[in-house]
C-alpha positions in Angstrom: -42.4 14.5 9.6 -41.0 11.2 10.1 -37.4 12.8 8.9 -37.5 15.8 10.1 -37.9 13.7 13.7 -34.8 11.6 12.5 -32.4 14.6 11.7 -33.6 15.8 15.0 -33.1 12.6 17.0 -29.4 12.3 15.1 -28.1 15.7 16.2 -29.1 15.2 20.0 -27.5 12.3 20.3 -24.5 13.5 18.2 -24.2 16.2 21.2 -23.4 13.0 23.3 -20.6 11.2 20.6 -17.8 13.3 21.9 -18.4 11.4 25.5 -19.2 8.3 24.3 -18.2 6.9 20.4 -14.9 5.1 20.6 -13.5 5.7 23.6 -13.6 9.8 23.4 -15.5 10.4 26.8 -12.7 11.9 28.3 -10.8 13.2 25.5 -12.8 15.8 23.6 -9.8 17.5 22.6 -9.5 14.8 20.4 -12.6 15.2 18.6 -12.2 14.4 14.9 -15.2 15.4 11.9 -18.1 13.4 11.5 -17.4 12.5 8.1 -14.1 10.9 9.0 -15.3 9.4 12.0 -18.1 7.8 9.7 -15.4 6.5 7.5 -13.4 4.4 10.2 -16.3 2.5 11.4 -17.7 0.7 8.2 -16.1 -0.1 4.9 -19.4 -1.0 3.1 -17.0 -1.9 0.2 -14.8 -4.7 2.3 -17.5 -6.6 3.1 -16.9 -10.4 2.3 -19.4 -13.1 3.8 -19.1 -16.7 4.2 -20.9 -18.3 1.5 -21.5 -22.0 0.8 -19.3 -23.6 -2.2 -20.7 -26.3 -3.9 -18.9 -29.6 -5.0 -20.9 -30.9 -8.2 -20.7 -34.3 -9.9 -20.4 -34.6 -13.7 -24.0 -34.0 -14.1 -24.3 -31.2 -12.1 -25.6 -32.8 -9.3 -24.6 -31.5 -6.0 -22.1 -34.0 -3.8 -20.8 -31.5 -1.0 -21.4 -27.9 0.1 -18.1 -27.0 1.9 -19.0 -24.4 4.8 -17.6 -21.4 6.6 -18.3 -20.4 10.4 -21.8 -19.0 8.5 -23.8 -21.7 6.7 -24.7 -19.2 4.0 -26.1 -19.4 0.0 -26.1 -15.7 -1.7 -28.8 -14.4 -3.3 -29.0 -11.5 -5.1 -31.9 -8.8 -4.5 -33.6 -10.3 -7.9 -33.3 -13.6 -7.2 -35.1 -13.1 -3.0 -39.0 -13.6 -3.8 -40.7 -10.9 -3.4 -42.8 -12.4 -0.3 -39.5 -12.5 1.4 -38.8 -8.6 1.0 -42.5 -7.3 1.7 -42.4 -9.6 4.9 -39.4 -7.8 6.2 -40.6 -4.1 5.2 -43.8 -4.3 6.4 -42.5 -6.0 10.0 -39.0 -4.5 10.6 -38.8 -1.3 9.1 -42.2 0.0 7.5 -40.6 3.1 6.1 -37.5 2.0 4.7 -37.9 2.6 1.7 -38.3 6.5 2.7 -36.2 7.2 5.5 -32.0 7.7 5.2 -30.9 4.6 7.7 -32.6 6.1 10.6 -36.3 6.2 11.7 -36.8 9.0 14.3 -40.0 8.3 15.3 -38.9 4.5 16.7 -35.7 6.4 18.0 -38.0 8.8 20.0 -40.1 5.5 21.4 -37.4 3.4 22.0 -35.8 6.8 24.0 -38.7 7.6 25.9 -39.2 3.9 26.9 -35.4 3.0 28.0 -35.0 6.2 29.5 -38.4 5.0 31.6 -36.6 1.7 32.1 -33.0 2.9 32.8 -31.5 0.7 30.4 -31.8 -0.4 27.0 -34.7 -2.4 26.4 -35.8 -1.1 23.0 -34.2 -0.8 19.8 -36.1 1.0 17.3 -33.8 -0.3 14.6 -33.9 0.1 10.6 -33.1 -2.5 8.8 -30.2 -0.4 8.1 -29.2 -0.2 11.5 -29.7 -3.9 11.6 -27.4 -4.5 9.2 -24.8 -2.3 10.2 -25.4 -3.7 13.3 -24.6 -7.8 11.7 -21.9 -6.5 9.7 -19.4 -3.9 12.1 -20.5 -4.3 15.6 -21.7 -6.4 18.6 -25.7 -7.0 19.6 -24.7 -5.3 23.2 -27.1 -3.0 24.7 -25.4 0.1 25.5 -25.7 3.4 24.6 -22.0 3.2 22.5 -23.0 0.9 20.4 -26.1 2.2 19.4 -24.3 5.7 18.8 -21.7 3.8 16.6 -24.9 2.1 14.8 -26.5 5.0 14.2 -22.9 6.5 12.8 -22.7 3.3 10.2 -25.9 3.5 9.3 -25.4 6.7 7.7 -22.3 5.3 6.1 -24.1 2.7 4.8 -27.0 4.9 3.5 -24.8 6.8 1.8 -22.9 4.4 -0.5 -25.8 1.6 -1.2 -28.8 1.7 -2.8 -32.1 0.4 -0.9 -31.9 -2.5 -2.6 -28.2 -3.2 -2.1 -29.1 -2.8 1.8 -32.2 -5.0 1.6 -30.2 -7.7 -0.2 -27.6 -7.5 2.3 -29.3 -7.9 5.2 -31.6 -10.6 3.9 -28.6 -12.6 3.3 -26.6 -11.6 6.7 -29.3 -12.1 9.3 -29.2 -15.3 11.1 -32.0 -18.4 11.0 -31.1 -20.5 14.1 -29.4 -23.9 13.7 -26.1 -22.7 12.2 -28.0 -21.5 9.2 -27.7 -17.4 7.5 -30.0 -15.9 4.9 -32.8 -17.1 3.2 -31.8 -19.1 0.8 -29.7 -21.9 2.9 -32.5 -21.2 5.4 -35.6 -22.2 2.9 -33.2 -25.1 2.1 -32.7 -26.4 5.5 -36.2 -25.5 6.9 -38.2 -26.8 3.7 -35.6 -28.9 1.3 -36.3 -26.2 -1.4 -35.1 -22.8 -2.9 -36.2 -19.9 -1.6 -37.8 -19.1 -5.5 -40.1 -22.7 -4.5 -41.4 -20.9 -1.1 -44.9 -20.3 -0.4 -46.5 -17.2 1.1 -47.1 -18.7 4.5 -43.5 -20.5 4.0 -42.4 -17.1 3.4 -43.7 -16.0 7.0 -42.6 -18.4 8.8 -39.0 -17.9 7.6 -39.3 -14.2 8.2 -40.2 -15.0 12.1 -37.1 -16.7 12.7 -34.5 -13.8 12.6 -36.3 -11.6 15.6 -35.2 -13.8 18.2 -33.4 -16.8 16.5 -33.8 -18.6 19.6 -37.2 -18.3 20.6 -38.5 -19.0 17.0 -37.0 -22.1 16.5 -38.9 -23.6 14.3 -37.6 -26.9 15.7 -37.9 -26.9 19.2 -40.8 -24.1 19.3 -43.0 -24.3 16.5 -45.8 -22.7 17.7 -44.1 -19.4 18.7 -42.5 -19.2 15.4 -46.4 -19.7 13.6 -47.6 -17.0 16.4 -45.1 -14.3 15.0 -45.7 -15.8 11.1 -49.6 -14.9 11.3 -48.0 -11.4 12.9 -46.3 -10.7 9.7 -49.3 -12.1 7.4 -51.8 -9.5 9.6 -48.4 -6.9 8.6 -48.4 -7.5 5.3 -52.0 -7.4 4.8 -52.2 -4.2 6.6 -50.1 -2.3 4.3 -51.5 -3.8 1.4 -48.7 -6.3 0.0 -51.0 -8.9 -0.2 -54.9 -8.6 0.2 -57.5 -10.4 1.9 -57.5 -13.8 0.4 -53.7 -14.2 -0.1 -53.8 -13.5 3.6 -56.0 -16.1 4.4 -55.0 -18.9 2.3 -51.2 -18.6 4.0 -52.8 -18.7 6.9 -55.0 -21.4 6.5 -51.8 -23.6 4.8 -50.4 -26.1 7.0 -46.8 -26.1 7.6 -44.3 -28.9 7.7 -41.1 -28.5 8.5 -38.8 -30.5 6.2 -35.4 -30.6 7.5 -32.5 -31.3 5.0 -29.2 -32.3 7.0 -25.7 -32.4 5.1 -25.4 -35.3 3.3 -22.1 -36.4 1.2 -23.0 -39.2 -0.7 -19.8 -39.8 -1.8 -17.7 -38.5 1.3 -14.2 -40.0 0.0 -13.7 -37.6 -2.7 -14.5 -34.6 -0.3 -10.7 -35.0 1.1 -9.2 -35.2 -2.5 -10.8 -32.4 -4.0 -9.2 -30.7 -1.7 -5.7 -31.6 -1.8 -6.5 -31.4 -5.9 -7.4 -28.0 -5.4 -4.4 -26.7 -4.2 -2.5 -28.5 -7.5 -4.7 -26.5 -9.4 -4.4 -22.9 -7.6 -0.4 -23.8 -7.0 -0.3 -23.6 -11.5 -2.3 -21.0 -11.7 0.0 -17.6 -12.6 -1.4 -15.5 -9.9 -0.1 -17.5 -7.2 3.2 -17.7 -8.1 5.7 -17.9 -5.3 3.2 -18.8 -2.5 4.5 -20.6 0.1 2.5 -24.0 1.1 0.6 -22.7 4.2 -0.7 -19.6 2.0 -1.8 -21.9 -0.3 -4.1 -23.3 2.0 -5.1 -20.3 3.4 -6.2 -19.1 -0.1 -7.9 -22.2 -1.1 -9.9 -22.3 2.2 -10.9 -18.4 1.6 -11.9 -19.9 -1.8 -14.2 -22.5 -0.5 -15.9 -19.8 1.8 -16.6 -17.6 -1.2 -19.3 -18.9 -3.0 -17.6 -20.7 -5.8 -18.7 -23.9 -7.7 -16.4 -26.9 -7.4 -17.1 -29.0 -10.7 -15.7 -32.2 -10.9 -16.0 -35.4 -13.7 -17.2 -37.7 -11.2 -19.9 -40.3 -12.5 -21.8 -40.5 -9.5 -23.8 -44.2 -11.3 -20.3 -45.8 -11.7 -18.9 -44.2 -8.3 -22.1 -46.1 -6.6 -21.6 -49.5 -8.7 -17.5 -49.1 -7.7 -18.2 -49.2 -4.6 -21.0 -51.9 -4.6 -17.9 -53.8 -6.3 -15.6 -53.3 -3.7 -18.0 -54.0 -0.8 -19.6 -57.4 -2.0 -16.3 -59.1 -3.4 -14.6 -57.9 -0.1 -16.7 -59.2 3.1 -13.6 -60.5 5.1 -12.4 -58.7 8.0 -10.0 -56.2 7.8 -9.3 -56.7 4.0 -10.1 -53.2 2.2 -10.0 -52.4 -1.7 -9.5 -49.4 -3.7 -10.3 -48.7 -7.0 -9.5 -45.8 -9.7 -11.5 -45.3 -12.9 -10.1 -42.7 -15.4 -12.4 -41.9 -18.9 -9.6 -42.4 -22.3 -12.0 -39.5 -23.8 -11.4 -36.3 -21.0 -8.5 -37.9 -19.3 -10.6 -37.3 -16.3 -11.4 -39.5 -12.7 -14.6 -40.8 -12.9 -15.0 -42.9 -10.4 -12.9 -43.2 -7.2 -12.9 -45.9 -4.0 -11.1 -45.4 -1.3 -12.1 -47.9 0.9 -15.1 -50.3 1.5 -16.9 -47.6 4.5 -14.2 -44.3 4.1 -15.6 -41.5 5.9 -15.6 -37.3 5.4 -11.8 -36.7 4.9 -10.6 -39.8 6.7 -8.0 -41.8 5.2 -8.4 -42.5 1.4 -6.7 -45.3 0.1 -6.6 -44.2 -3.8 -4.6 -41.5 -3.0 -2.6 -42.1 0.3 -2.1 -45.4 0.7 1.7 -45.9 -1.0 2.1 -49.7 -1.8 4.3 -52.0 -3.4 3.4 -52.6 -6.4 4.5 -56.1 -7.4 4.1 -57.1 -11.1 1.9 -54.6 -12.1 4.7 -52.3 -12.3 6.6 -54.3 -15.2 4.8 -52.8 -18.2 6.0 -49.5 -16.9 9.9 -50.1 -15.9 10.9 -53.9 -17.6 8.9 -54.3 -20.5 7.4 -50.1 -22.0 11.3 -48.8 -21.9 12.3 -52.7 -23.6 10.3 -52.6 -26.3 10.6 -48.5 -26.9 15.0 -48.7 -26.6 15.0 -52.0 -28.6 12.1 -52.0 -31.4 11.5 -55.1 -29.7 7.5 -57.5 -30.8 5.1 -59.4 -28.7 6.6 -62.2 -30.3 10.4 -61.2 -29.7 12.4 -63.5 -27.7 14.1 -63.1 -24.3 16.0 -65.4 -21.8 14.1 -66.4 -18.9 16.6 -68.4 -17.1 17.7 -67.9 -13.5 19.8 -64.5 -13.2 21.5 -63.3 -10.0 23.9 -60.5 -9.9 25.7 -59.9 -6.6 23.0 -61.3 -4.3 20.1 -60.9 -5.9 18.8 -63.9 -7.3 15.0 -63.2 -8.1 13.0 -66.7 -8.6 9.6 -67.0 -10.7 6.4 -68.1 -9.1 6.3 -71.1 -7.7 9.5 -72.0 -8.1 9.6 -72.5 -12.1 12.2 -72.7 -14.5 11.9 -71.2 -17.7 14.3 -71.1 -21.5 13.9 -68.5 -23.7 10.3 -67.3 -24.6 8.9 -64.3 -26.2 8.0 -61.3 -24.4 4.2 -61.7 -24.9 4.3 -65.2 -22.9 7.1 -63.1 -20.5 4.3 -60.8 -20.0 1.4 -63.0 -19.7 2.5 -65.6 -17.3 4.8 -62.8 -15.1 7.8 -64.4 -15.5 10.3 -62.6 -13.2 13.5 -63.5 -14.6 12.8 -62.2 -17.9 11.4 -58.5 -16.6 14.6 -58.4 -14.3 16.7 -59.9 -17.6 14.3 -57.0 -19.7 15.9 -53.9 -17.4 19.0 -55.2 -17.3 19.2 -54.7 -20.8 17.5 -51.5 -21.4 19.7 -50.0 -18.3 18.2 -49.1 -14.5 19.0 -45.6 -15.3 17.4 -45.5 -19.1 14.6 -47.5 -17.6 13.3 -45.2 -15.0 13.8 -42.5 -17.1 10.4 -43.1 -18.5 8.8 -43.0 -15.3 9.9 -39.3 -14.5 6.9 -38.4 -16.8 4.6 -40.0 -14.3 5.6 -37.3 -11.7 5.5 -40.6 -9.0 6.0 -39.2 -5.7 8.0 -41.5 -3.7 10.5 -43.0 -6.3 13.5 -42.7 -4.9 17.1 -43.2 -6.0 18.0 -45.9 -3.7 14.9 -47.7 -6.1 17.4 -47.3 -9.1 17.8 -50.9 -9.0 17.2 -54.4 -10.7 14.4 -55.6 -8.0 12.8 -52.8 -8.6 11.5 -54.6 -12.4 9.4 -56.9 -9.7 7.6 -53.8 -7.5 10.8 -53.7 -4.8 10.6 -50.7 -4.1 11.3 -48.3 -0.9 7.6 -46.7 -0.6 5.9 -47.8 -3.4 2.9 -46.2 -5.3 -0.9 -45.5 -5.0 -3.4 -46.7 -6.7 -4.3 -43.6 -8.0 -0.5 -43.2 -9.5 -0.3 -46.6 -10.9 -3.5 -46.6 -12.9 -2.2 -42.8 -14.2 0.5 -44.1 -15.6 -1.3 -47.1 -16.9 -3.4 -44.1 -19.1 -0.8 -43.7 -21.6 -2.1 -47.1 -23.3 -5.2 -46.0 -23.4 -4.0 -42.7 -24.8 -1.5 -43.6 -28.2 1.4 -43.5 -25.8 0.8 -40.0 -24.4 0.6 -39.3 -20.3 -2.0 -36.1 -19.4 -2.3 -36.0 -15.4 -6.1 -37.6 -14.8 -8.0 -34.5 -12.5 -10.9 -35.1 -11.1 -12.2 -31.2 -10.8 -12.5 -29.7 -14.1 -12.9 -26.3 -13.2 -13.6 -23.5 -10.6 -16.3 -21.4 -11.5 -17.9 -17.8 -9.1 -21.3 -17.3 -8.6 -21.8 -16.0 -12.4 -20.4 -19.0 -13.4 -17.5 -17.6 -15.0 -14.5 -19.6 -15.2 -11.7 -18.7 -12.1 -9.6 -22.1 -12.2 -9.2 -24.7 -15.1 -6.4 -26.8 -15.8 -3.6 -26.0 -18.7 -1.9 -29.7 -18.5 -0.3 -30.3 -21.5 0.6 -34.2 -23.1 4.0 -35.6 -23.2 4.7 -38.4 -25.0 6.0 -41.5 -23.1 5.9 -44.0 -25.8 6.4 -43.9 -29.4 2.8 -45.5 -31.2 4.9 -48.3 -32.3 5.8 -49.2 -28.6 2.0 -48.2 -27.1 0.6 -51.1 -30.4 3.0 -53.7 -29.3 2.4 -53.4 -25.5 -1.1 -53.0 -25.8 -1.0 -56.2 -27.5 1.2 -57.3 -24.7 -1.6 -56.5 -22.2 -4.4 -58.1 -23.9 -2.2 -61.5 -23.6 -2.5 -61.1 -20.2 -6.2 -61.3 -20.0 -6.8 -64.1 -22.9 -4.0 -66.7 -21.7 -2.4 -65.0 -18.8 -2.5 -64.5 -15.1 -5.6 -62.3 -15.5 -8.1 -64.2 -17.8 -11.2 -63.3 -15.5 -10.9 -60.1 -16.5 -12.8 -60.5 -20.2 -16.3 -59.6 -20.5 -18.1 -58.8 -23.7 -19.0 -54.8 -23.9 -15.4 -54.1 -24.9 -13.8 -54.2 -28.3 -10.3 -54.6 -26.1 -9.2 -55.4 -22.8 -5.7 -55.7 -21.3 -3.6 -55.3 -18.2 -1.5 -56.4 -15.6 -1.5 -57.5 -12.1 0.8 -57.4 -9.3 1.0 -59.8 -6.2 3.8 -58.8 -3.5 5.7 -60.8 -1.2 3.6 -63.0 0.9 0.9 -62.4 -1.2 -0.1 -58.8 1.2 -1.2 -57.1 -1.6 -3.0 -58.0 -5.1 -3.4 -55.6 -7.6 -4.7 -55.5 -10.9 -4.5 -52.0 -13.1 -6.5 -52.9 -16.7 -7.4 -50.9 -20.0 -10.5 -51.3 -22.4 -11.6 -49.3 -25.3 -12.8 -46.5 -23.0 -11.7 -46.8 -19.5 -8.6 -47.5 -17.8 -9.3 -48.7 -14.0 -6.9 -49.7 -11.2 -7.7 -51.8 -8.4 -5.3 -52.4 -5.3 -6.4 -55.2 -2.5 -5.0 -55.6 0.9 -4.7 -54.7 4.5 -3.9 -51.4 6.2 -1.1 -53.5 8.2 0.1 -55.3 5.7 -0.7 -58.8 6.0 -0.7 -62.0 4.0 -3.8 -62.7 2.2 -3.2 -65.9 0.7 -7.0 -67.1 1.5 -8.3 -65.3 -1.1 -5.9 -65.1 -3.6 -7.5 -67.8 -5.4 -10.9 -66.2 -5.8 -8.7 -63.4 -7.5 -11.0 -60.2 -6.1 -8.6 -57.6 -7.6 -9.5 -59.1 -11.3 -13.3 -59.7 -10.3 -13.8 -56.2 -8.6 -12.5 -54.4 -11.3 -14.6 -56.5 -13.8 -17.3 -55.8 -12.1 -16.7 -51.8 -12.2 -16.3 -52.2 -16.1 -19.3 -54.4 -16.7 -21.6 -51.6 -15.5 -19.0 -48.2 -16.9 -19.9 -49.9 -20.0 -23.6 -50.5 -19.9 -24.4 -46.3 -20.5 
């Protein structure tokens, strides 16, 4: 009967199509067939909603959810608890599971009682009609819409199964507060997955979609528990759950346990993102894409459901910062720090400032410094020793040197003979580095660093000063301690990436990287200025670096001009970690430069990466 009352109510109102659906009242001559006119208004199979994607540390633990317009977390039909779907059968559409997307006895009564109203007042909607009604139209009351609804509805029956269209629509209808579908819904109302909901839980989601606003579990609680024991008394009466079930949810006191967005780590939000266009920019398919449709695609990417996985360490990522707040409590002075793993040439820890905010500024990755000193095992003393075959113990001239005007001095003034390039290195003697890339050639010299892929080298930098960090831009701290790496790594450079892949809701695999080695340094030239690095830390500029839970520890630092900027990039047997130290406006910071906080910060950081 109920269907027979359906066909019925469908072909009277079709009578009224021809005046009304899509603009045809007064052109009937232009009538076109049902079935194509059913085709135009819903495309069941382009339907794409805005799901969550999920930004995980190494461990799996979740660091960001990157949202669309629609808060939303996809379930699949198997995966909503059963409660859920009984709740919205038994108190939205009863016979759903029998009727074909249209109920004709809640047509007739909402018909009878609008046309006893003169206006629409009642619905009488499926859930299919619902849905069609979320997905393809407006919630207007008018007599068009509802024709159109009725139209996609039919569409809709036709190519989904019932549980295709439950699933659906429990994941398209809307839960107040910015949030859609059950599952981000159970997670914002209760802190827990939908699968961890109990029966009265259930009900109390199921209230909110009615009337979003006036179930607000927030602001109107005791509405929203009115309409839950509605739906228990529903589900009851057509024997989903029985008699003590009932009572028991309706007995269970509810608390609301609101779970905000929280990004423990907020700084690595912002570079995830600019990563993530690096890694769809290789991948084959997106060949040939200009930069704003890289974007585009990336942000479609993050509003599809995917799962962001990155190497973070979130322990050492805490401790790094810990670092950089307590040795830095002077005004104005920030930090950043850079911690890459020798054993998956991945970032594991990443600081870009001592308080840096959701995608605000980050200092590892867009802050471009000079690099002072620190840059001399890279451009004076790597290409040296690779050209020349040269030892730690090799001599070089350190005496003054000036060539046109450029007559770089040595700290404080010194003077220095001839001495061998592990004491050059150790006590940053500028005359020999400058003396170094004289030797090897600018030219031959910076050749190595073109495996570094630095982004603001330039060729007015193609010069002698450059051998003591003068150059035009200068580098982040994220660059230097790359290239710093290849130490770690028997001379070879591999791009450190801080996500490791890009995976869709079934966890297969969409994004990975395919970054292949290249070889900056013969092993000969990585064993002697390894060596050359660890001189630095047992007699050198850097001996507060040395703590015992490493087999080896070497590195470099780097003061600029006026002492604005203090850097210190080091190696051990498992990490190499970068720290830069200065002001935004560059400024001098001669106070602390005694208390040395570039070497103590990024002792500090190693101290705990090597307690695991």
């Amino acid at each position: 009967m109920n269907q027979k009352l359906g066909l019925v109510a469908v072909l009277f109102l079709l009578s009224v199509v021809f005046f009304s659906f899509v603009g045809l009242r007064n052109e009937f001559e232009n009538y076109i067939p049902f079935q194509k006119a059913v085709q135009t208004l819903a495309k069941v199979e382009s339907i794409n909603l805005d799901e969550n994607s999920r930004l995980l540390d190494q461990n799996g633990n979740l660091l960001f959810e990157f949202r669309g317009e629609e808060s939303r977390i996809y379930l699949s039909y198997k995966q909503i608890p059963e409660y859920i779907r009984q709740a919205f059968i038994a108190t939205e559409d009863q016979y759903f599971l029998q009727h074909h997307g249209i109920d004709g006895k809640a047509i007739a009564r909402a018909f009878i009682a609008n046309s006893t109203d003169g206006g629409i007042q009642q619905g009488g909607s499926t859930i299919t009609q619902q849905l069609s009604r979320n997905l393809f139209l407006t919630h207007e009351r008018t007599y068009d819409r509802k024709l159109k609804e009725l139209l996609i509805s039919y569409r809709i029956e036709q190519q989904l199964t019932k549980e295709e269209i439950l699933e659906l629509y429990i994941n398209t209808i809307y839960f107040q507060n910015g949030v859609y579908g059950i599952e981000k819904a159970s997670r914002y109302y209760f802190s827990k997955p939908a699968g961890k909901l109990t029966l009265g839980e259930s009900a109390l989601l199921a209230a909110i979609p009615n009337n979003p606003e006036l179930y607000n579990p927030l602001t109107k609680l005791n509405n929203t528990q009115k309409r839950q024991k509605w739906i228990l008394d529903k589900m009851k009466e057509q024997k989903f759950i029985d008699e003590e079930l009932h009572g028991a949810a309706v007995k269970q006191p509810i608390k609301i346990n609101v779970s905000q967005q929280v990004a423990p780590f907020p700084e690595v939000v912002g570079y995830v993102k600019e990563e993530l266009l690096s890694l769809l920019a290789g991948a084959p398919s997106n060949k040939g894409l200009t930069a704003d449709a890289l974007v585009r695609k990336r942000d479609e990417l993050l509003r599809s459901g995917v799962v962001v996985e990155t190497s973070l360490d979130s322990r050492l990522q805490k401790e790094a910062l810990q670092a950089v707040n307590s040795r830095l409590p002077f005004k104005g002075v920030e930090g950043s720090a850079v911690v890459v793993d020798h054993a998956s040439k991945q970032i594991v820890a990443m600081i870009g400032g001592k308080n840096v905010g959701l995608e605000e500024f980050n200092r590892t990755y867009q802050a471009k410094r000079q690099p002072g000193s620190s840059i001399k095992p890279l451009l004076a003393y790597g290409p040296y020793v690779d050209v020349f075959g040269a030892k730690p113990h090799s001599l070089i001239s350190a005496a003054k040197i000036c060539e046109g005007n450029y007559c770089p001095n040595n700290y404080g003034g010194a003077s220095y003979g001839t001495v061998s390039l592990k004491k050059a290195m150790a006590s940053s003697i500028n005359t020999a580095a400058v003396r170094a890339l004289k030797k090897t050639g600018v030219e031959k010299a910076f050749s190595y660093l073109d495996s570094f892929g630095f982004s603001s080298v330039m060729r007015e930098d193609h010069q002698l000063a450059s051998a003591l960090g003068g150059f035009t831009s200068g580098f982040s701290p994220l660059e230097l301690t790359s290239a710093y790496t290849t130490f770690g790594s028997n001379g070879t450079y591999i791009k450190p990436r801080l996500i490791t892949s890009v995976k869709d809701k079934s966890g297969e695999v969409l994004y990975k990287w395919d970054d292949q080695p290249v070889i900056v340094w013969s092993e000969k030239t990585n064993t002697v200025m390894r060596e050359m690095l660890e001189g630095v830390t047992l007699s050198g500029t850097a001996r507060d670096a040395r703590f015992s839970g490493s087999a080896y520890i070497g590195g470099k630092t780097g003061t600029t001009n006026d002492v604005k900027d203090l850097w210190f990039v080091g190696l051990t047997d498992r990490y190499t970690a970068g720290v830069w130290v200065g002001r935004d406006k560059p400024s001098s910071l001669r106070f602390i430069e005694g208390l040395s906080p570039e070497v103590m910060i990024w002792r500090d950081i190693m101290i705990k990466a090597h307690q695991k």
